[in-house]
MDAnalysis code that builds the backbone (N, CA, C; Angstrom):
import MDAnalysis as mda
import numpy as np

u = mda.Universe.empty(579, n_residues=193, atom_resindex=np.repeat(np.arange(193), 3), trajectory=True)
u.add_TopologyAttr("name", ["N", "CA", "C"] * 193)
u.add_TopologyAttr("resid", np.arange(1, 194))
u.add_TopologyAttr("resname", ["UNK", "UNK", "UNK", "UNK", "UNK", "UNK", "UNK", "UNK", "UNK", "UNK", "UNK", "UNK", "UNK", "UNK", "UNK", "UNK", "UNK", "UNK", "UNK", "UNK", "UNK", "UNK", "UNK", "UNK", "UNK", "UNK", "UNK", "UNK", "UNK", "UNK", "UNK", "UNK", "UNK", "UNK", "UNK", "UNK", "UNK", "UNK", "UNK", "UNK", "UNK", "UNK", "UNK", "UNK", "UNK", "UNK", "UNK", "UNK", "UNK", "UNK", "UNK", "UNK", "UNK", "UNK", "UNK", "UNK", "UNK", "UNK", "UNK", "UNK", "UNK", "UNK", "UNK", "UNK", "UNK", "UNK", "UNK", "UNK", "UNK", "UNK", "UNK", "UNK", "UNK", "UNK", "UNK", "UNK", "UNK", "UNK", "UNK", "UNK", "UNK", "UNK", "UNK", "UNK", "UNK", "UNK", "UNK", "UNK", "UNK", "UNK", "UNK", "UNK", "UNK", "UNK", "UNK", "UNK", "UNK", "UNK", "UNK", "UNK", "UNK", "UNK", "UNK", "UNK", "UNK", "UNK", "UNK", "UNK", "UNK", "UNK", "UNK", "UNK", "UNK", "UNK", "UNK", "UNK", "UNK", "UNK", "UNK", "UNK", "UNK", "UNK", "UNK", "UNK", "UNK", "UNK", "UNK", "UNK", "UNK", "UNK", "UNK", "UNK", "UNK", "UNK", "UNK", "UNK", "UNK", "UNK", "UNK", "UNK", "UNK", "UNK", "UNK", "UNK", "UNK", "UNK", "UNK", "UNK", "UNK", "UNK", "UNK", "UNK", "UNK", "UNK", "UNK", "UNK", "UNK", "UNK", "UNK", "UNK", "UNK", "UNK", "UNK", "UNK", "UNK", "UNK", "UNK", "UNK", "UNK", "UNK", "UNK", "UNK", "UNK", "UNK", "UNK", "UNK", "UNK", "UNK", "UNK", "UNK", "UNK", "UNK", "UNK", "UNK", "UNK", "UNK", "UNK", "UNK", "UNK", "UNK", "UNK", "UNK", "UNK"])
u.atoms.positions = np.array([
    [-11.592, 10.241, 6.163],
    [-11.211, 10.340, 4.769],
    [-12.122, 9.456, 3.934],
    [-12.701, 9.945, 2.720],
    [-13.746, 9.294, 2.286],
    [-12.760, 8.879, 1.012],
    [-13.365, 7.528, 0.406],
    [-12.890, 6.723, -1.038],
    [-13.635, 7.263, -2.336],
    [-13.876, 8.384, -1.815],
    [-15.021, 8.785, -3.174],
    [-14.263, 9.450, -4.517],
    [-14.334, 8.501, -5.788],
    [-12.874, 9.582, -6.453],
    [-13.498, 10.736, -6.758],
    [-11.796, 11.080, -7.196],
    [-11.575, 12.382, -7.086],
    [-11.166, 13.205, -8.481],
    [-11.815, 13.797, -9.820],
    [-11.740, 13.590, -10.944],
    [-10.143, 15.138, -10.749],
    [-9.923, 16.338, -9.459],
    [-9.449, 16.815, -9.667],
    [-8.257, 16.626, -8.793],
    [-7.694, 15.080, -8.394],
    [-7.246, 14.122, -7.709],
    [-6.272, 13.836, -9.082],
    [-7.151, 12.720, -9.403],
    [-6.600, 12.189, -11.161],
    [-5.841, 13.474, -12.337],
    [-6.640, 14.302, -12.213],
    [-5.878, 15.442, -13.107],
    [-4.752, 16.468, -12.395],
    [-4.963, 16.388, -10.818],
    [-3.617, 16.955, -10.161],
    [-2.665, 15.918, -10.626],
    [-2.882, 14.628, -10.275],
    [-1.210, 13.593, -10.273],
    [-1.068, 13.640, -11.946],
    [-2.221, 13.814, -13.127],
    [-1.215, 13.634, -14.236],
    [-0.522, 14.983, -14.569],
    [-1.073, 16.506, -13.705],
    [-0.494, 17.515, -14.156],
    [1.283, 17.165, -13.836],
    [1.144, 16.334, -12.858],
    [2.543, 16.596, -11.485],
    [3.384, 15.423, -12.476],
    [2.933, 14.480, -13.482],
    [3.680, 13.564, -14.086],
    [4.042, 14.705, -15.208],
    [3.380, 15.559, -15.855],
    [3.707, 16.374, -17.121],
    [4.981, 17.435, -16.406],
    [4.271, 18.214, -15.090],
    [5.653, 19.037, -14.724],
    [6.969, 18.095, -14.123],
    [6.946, 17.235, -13.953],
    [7.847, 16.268, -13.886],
    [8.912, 15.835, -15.068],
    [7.736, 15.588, -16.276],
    [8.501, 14.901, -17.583],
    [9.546, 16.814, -18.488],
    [8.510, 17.866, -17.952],
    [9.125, 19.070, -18.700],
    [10.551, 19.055, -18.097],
    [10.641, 19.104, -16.909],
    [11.547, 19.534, -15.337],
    [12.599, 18.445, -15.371],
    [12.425, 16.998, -16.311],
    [13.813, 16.366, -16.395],
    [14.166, 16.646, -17.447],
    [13.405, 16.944, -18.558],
    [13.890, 17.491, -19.987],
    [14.486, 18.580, -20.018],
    [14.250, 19.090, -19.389],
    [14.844, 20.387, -19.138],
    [16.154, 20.675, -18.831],
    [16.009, 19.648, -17.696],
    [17.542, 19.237, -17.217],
    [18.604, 18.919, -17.814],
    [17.797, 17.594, -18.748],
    [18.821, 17.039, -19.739],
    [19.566, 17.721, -20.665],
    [18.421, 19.039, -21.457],
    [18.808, 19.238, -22.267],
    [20.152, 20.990, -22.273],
    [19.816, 21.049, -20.762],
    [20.339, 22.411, -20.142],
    [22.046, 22.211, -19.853],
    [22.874, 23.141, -20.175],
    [24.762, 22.958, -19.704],
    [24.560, 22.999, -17.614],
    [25.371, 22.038, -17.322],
    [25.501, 21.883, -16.182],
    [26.894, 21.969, -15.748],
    [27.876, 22.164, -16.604],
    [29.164, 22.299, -16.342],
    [30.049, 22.804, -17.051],
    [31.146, 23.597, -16.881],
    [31.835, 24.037, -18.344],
    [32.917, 23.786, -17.610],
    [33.819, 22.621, -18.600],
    [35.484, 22.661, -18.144],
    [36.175, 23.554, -18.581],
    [36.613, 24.127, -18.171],
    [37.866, 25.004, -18.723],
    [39.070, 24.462, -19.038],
    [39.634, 24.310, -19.728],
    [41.336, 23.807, -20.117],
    [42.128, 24.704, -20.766],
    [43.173, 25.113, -20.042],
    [44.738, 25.799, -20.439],
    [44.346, 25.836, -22.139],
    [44.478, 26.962, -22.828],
    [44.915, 26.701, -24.334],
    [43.666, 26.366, -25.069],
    [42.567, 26.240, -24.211],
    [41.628, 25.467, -25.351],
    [40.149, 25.844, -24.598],
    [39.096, 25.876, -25.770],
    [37.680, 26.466, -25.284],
    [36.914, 25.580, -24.186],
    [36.415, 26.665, -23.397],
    [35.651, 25.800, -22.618],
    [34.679, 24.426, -22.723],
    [34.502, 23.260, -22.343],
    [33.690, 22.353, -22.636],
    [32.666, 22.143, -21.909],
    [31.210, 22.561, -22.899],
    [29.761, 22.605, -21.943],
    [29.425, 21.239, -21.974],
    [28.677, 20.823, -20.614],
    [28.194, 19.510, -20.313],
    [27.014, 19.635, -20.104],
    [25.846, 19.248, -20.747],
    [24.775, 19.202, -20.576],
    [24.528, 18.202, -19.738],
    [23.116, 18.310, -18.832],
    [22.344, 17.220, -18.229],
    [22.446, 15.586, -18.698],
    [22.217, 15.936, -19.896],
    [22.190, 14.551, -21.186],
    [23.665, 13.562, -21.526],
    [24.780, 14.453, -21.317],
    [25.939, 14.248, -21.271],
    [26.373, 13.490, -19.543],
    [26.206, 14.371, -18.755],
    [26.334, 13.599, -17.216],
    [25.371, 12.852, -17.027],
    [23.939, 12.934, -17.306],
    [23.219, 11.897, -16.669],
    [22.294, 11.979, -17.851],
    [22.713, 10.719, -18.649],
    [21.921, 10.353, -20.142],
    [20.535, 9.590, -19.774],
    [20.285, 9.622, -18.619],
    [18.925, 8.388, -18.549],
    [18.005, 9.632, -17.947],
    [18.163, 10.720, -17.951],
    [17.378, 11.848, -17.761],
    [16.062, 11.501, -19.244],
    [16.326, 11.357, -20.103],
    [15.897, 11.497, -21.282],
    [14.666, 10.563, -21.577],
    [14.983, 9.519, -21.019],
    [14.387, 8.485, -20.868],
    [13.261, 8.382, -19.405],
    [13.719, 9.021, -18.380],
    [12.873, 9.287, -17.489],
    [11.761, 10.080, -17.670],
    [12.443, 10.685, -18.463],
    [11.065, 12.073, -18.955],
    [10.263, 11.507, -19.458],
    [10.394, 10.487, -20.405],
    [9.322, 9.822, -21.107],
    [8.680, 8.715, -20.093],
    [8.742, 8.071, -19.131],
    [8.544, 7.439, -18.405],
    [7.433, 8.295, -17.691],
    [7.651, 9.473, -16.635],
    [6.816, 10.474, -16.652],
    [5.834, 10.482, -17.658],
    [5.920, 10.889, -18.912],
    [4.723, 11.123, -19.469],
    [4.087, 9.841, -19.845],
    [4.689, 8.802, -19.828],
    [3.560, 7.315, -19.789],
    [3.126, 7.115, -18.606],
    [3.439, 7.729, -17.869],
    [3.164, 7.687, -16.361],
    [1.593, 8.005, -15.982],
    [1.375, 9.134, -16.847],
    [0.233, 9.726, -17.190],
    [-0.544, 8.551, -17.817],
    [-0.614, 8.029, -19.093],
    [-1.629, 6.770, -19.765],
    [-1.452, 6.054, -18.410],
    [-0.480, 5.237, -17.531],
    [-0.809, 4.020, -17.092],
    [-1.646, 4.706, -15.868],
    [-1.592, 5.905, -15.193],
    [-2.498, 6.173, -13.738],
    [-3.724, 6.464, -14.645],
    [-4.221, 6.740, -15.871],
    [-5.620, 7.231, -16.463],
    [-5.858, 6.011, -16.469],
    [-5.590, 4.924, -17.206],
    [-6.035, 3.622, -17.949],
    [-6.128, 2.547, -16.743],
    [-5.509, 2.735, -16.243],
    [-5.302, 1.413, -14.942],
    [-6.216, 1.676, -13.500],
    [-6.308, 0.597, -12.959],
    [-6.849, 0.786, -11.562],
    [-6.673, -0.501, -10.615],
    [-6.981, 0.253, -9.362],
    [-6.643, -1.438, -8.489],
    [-5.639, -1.278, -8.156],
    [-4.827, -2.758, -7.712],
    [-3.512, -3.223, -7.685],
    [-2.346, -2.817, -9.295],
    [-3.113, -2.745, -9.984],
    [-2.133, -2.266, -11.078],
    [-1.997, -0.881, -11.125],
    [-2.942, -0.261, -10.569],
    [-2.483, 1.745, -10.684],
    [-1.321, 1.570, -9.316],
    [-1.554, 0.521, -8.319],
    [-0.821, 1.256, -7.197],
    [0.747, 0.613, -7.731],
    [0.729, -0.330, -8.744],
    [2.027, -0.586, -9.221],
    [2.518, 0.128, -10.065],
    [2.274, 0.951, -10.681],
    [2.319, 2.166, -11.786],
    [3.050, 3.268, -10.636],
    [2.051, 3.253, -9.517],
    [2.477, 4.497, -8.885],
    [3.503, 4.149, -7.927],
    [4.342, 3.029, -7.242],
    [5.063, 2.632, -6.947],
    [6.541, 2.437, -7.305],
    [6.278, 2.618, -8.598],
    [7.583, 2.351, -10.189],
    [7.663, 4.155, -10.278],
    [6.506, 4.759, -10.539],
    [7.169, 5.998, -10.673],
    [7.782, 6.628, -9.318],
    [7.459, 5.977, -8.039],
    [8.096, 6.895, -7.134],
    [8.780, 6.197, -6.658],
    [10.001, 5.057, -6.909],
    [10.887, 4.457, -6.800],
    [11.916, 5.244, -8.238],
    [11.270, 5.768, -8.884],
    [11.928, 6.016, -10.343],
    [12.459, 7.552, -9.613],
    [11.599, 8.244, -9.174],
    [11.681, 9.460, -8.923],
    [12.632, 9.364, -7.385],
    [12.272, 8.620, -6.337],
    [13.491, 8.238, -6.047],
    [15.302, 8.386, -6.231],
    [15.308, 6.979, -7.249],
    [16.563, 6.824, -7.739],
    [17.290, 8.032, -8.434],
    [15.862, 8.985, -9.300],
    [16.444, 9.739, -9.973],
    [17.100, 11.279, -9.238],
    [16.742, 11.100, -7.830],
    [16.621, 12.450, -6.934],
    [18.156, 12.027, -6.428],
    [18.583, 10.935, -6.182],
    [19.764, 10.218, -5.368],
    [20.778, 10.205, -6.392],
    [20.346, 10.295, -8.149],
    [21.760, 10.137, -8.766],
    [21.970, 11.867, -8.907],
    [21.053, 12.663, -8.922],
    [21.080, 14.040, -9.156],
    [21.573, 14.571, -8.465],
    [21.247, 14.231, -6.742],
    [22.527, 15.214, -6.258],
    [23.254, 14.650, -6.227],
    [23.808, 13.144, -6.124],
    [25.028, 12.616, -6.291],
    [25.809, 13.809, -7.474],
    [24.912, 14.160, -8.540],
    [25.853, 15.106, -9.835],
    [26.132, 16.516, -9.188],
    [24.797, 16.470, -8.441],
    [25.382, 18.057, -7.971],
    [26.751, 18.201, -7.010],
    [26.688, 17.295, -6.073],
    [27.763, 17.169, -5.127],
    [29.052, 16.543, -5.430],
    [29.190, 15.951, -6.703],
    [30.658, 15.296, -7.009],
    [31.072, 15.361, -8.519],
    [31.726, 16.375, -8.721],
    [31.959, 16.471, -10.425],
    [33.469, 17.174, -10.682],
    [34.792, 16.164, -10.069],
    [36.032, 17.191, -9.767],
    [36.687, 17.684, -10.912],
    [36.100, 17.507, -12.394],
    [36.503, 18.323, -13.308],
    [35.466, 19.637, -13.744],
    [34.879, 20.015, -12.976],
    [33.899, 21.097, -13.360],
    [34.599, 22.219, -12.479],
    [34.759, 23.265, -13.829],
    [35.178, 24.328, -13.102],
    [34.394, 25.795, -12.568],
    [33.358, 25.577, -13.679],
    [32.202, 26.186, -13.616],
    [30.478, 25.488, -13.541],
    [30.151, 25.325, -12.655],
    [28.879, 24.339, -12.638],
    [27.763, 25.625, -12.388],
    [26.561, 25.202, -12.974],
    [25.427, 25.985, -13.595],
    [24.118, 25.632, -12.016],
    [22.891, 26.071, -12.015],
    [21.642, 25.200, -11.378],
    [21.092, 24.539, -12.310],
    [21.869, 24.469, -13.468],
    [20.733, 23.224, -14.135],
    [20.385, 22.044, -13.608],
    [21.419, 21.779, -12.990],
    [21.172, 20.160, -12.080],
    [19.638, 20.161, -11.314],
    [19.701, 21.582, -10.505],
    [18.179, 21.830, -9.786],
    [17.227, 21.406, -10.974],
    [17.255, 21.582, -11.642],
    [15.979, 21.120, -12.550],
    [15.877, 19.775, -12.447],
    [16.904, 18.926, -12.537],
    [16.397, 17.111, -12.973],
    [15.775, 16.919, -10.968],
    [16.899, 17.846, -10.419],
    [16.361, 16.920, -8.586],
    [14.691, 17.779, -8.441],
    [14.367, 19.101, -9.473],
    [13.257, 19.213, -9.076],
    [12.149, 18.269, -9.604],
    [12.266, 17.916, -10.947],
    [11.395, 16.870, -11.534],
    [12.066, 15.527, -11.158],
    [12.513, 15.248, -10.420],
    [12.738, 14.179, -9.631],
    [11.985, 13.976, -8.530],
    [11.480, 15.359, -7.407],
    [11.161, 15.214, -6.255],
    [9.692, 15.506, -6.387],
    [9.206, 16.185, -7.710],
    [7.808, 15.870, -8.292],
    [7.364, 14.430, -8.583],
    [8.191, 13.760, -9.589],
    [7.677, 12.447, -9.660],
    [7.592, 11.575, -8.669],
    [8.196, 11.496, -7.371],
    [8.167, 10.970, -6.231],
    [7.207, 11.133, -5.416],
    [7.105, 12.704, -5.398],
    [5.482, 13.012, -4.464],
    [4.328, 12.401, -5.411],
    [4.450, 12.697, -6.553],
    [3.080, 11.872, -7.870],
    [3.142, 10.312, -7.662],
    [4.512, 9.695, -7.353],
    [4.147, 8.370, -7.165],
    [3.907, 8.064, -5.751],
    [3.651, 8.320, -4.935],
    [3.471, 8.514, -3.174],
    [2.013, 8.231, -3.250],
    [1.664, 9.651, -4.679],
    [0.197, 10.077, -4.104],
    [-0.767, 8.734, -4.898],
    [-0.291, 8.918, -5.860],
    [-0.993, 7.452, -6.829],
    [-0.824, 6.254, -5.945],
    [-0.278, 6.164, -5.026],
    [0.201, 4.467, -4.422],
    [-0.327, 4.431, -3.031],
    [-0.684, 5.766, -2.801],
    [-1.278, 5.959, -1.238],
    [-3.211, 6.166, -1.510],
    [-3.540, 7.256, -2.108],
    [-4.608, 7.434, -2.584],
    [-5.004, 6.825, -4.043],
    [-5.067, 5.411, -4.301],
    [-5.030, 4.889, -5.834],
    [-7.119, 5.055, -6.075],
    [-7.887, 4.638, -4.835],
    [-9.098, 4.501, -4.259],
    [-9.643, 6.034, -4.618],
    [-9.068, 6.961, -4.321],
    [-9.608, 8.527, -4.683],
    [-9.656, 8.782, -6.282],
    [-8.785, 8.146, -6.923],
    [-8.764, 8.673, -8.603],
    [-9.391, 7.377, -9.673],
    [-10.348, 8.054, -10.080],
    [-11.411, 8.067, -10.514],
    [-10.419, 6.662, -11.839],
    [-11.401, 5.870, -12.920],
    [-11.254, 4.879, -13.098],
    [-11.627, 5.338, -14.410],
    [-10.706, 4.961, -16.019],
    [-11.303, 4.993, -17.013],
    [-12.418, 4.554, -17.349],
    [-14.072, 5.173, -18.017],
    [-14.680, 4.783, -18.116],
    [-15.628, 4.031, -16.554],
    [-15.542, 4.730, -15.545],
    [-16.363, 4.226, -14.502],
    [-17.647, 4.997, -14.594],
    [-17.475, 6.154, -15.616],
    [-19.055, 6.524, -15.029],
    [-20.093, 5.606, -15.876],
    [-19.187, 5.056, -17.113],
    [-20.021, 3.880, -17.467],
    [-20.214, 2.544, -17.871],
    [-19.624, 2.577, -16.144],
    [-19.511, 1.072, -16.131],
    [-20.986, 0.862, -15.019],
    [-21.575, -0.180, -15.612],
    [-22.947, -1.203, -15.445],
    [-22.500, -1.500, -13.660],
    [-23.140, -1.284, -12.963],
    [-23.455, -1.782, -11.661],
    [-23.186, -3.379, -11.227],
    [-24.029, -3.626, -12.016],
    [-24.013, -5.258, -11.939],
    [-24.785, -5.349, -13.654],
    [-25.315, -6.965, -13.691],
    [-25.391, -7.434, -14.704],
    [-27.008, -6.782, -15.197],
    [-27.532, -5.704, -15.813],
    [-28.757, -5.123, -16.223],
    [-29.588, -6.583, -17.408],
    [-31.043, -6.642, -16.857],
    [-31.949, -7.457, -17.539],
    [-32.312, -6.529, -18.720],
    [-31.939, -6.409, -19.858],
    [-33.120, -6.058, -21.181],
    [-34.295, -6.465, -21.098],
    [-34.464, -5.544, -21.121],
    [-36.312, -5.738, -21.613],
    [-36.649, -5.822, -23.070],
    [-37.011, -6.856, -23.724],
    [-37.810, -6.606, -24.873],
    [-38.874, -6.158, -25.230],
    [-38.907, -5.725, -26.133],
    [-40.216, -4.736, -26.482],
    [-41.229, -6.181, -27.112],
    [-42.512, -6.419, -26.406],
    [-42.997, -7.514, -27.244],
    [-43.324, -7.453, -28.295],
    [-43.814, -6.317, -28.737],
    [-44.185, -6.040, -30.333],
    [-42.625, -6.639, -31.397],
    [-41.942, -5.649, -31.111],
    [-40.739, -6.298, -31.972],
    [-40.170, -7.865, -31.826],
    [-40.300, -8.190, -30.371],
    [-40.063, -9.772, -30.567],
    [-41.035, -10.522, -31.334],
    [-42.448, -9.962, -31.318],
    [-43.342, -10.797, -32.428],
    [-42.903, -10.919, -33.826],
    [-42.422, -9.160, -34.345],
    [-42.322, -8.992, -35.490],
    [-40.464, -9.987, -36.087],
    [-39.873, -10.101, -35.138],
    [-38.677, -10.791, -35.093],
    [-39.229, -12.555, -35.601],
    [-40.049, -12.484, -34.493],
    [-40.308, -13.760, -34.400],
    [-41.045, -14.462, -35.836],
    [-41.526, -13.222, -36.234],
    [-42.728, -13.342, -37.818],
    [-41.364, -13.885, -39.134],
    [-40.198, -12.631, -38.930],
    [-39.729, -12.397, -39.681],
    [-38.585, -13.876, -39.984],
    [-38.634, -14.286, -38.964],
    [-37.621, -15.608, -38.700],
    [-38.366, -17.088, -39.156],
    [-39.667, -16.615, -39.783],
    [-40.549, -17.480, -39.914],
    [-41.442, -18.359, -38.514],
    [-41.582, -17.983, -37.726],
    [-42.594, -18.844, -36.791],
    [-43.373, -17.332, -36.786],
    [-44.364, -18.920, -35.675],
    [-45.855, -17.862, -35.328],
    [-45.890, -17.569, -33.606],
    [-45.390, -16.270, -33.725],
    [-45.034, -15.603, -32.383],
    [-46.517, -16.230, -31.454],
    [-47.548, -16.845, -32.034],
    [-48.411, -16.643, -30.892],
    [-48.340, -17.970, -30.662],
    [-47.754, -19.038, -30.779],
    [-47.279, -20.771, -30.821],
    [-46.460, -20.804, -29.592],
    [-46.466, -21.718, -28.389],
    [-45.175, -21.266, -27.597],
    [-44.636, -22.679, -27.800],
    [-43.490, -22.143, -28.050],
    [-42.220, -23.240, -28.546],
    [-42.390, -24.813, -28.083],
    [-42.754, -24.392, -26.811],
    [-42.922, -25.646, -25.920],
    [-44.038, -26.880, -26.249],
    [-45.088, -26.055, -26.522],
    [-46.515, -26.833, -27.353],
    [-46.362, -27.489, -28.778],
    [-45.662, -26.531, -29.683],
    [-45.475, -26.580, -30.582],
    [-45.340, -28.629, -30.705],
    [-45.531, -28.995, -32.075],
    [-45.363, -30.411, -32.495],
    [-43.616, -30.591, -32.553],
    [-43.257, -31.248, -33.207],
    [-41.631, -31.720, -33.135],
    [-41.574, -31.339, -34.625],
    [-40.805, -30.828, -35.523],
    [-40.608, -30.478, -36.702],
    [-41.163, -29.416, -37.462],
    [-42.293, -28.664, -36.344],
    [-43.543, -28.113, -36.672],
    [-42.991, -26.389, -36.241],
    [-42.587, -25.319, -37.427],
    [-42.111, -24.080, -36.958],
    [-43.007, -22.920, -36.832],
    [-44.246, -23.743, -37.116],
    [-45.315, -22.855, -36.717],
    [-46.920, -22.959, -37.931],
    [-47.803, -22.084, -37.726],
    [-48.656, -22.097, -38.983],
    [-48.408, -21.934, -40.220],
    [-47.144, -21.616, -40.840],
    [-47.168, -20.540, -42.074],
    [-46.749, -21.703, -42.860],
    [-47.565, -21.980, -44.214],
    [-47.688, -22.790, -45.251],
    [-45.960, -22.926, -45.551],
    [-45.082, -21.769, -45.894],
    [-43.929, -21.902, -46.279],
    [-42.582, -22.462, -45.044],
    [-43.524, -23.194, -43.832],
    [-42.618, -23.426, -42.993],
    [-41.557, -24.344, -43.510],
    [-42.122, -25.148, -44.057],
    [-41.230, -26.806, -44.660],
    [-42.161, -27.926, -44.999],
    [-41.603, -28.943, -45.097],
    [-41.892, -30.103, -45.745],
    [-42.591, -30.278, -44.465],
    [-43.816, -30.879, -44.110],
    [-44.105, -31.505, -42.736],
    [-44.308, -33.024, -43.708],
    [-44.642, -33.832, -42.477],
    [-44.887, -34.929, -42.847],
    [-46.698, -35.574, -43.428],
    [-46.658, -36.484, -44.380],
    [-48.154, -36.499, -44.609],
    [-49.094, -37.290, -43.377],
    [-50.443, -37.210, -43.081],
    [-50.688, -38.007, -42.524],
    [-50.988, -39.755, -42.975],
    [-50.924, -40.879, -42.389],
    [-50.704, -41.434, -42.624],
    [-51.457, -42.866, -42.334],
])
């Protein structure tokens, strides 16, 4: 297995954070239960109603996306660790909803939607926390190797050097003590004496 990233690596795990963030919204916002009561209209329960932190996960998911683009290192594999502990928890309270709800008289598959974008964000945080080395790094294609020497162009350092008042062809080192070069308008020098 080679460490070489992987630019369609990085854009699989943020697709799998976006079908993730749709797939709990979805959930949330979908009827998952209708009570029925003697005498009186049925009562629909949305996702959002039984499990209100659906809403909030979704958005988590889609920041999920900025922190695996922007981050790298030890901090992407903590990004991707949080989302698949998130995706996790969120797969364990979901069927907990699917499997225990003793006033539902009619229950829907909407629930399948939050445990499916649940069991997406889990495989997306697996893959970010296992392969962090394969997905590619904001701005790596231009990032500097190591520290690059400039080269100056000598012509322009002369003309720099003209323009700053010394005489580019003087080397600093020779030069007298107070002395910024030939040019009459250097300064006050001293008289001889």
């Amino acid at each position: 297995m080679t460490d070489r990233p992987s630019p369609r690596a990085l854009g699989t795990a943020c697709a799998g954070l976006v079908l993730s963030a749709v797939l709990l919204w979805a959930g949330s916002a979908t009827v998952w239960y209708r009570v029925l009561r003697p005498g009186a209209a049925p009562v629909e329960l949305t996702g959002a109603s039984v499990a209100p932190w659906l809403g909030g996960t979704a958005l988590l998911a889609l920041a999920g996306v900025a922190g695996v683009v922007a981050t790298g290192g030890v901090l992407r594999r903590l990004v991707g660790a949080l989302l698949g502990l998130t995706g996790a928890g969120v797969l364990v309270l979901g069927v907990r909803a699917l499997l225990t709800d003793p006033n539902a008289t009619d229950a829907t598959g909407a629930p399948l939607l939050a445990v499916a974008g649940a069991l997406v964000l889990l495989a997306v945080g697996i893959a970010v926390l296992v392969r962090e080395r394969r997905l590619p790094r904001l701005g790596a294609r231009y990032a500097a190797p190591g520290e690059r020497r400039v080269e100056r162009d000598p012509d322009r350092a002369a003309w720099e050097e003209l323009d700053e008042g010394r005489d580019p062809t003087v080397d600093p080192a020779e030069a007298p003590p107070g002395d910024a070069g030939d040019d009459p308008g250097d300064g006050p020098r001293s008289a001889p004496g």
